[in-house]
Residue, then its C-alpha position, 0 to 999 in steps of 0.5 A: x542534492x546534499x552530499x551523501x554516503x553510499x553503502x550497498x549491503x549483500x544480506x539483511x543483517x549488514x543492512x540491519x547494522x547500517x540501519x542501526x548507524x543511522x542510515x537512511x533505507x533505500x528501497x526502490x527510491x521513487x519518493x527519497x530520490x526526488x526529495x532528496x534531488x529537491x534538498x527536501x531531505x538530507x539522509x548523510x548515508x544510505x544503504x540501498x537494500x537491491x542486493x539483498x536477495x533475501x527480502x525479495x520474492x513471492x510464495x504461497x503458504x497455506x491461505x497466505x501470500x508471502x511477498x518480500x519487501x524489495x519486490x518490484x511492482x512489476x513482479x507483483x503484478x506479473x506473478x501467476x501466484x499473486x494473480x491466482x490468489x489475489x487477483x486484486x493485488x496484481x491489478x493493484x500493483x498493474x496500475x501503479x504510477x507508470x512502467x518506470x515507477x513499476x520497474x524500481x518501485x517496491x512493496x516494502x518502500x511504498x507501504x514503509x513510506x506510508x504516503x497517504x495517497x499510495x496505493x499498497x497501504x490500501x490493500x494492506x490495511x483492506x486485507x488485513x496483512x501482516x507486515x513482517x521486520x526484522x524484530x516482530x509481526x505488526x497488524x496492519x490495523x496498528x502499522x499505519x499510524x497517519x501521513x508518512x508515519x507507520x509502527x517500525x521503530x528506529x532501525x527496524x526493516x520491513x521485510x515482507x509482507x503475509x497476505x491472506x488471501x480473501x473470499x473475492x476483493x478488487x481496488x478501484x481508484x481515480x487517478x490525478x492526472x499528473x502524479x498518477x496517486x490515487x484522489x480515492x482509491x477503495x479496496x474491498x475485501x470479503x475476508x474469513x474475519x468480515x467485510x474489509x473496506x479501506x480508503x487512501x487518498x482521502x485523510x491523512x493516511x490510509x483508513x478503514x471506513x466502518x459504514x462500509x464495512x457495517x453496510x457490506x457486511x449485511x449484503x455484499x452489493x452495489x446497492x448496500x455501499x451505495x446507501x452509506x453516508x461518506x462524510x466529507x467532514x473527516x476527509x482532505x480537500x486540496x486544488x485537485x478536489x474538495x473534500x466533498x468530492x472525494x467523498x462523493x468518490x468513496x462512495x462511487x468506487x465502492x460501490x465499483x469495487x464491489x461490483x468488481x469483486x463479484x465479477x459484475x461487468x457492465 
């Protein structure tokens, strides 16, 4: 690990003047500190953001769920309003990584981090949120921009998050093993605004699948995502699977997904 700085701001506007200084962000840490331990980034300063009590917590306005950047998987997965209103976010959250991850992981670090096989960047983008910083309101369709790469400029901080919340939704994912990221994960949402479809783990970031959407927007079945093409030409393929195979997955946890969203069992 290379030396380092450390700073620790108690509110948003000192944590904003470090950002604007050229320190690193540090969130819940479970993608900076590996990298940085394995010299594979040299950030000189960081500002850890754990005391800034203001980018934490979860509250329900109207149709939409407001959940701070820094708060920790766990507590999403554990909150009765995020389990009341969007069940599917707190299964989302349930089955990230394993309880250490859960326990330091947050929100606003996954979806800021943008890795293209996280779990929180699906469920954005299927929802349709709205990620909040601290200069403006950015559209999830335009947040993701491809792998670890989002819309937030230099020295802007996430700060929250405005979910709305859907007519019915679920996440499905398959695992790889080790890490415990999705190969596929699929979150399908019946949003006011249409059918929502969004896949991680398969391209170079989170992405929204039209032929799903066009599909399970005419009938919300099993049935209908089971007669979508998922072309393995637009998706990655490594050691842990081909891209045939992880398109095969799509169109496998879509159909779960859905399944699941309609409270199918069996």
């Amino acid at each position: 690990m290379y030396a380092f700085t450390f700073e620790r701001p108690a509110t948003l506007a000192d944590a904003g003047r470090l950002a604007a200084s050229g320190a690193k962000l540090l969130a819940g840490g479970q993608t900076l500190l590996p990298s940085m331990k394995m010299r594979l980034s040299d950030p000189g300063k960081l500002a850890d953001l754990g005391a800034v009590r203001e980018l934490a917590g979860i509250r329900k306005d109207g149709q939409t769920l407001l959940i701070g950047a820094m708060t920790r998987h766990v507590e999403v997965a554990d909150s009765t309003e995020v389990r009341a209103a969007i069940p599917a976010l707190a299964d989302l959250a349930a089955h990230i990584g394993d309880k250490q991850v859960r326990a330091l992981g947050t929100l606003g670090g996954s979806v800021a981090n943008n890795d293209p096989s996280a779990d929180y960047p699906a469920a954005v983008l299927g929802l349709g949120a709205t990620v909040q910083t601290t200069k403006r309101k950015i559209a999830a369709d335009v947040f993701f921009q491809g792998m670890f790469a989002t819309a937030l400029d230099e020295g802007e901080i996430l700060t929250g998050i405005h979910f709305p919340v859907p007519k019915c939704a679920a996440y499905m994912k398959f695992k790889q093993p080790a890490s415990r990221f999705a190969l596929i994960g699929v979150f399908v949402a019946q949003t006011d605004a249409g059918v929502r479809v969004a896949v991680t783990g398969g391209g170079n970031g989170v992405f929204r699948h039209a032929g799903l959407e066009a599909a399970l927007g005419k009938s919300f079945t099993p049935g209908a995502a089971s007669q979508v093409p998922i072309d393995a030409g637009e998706l990655n393929g490594d050691l842990h699977g081909s891209a045939a195979y992880r398109a095969h997955l799509i169109g496998v946890l879509a159909q779960r997904a859905v399944a699941k969203a309609l409270g199918q069992t069996g």
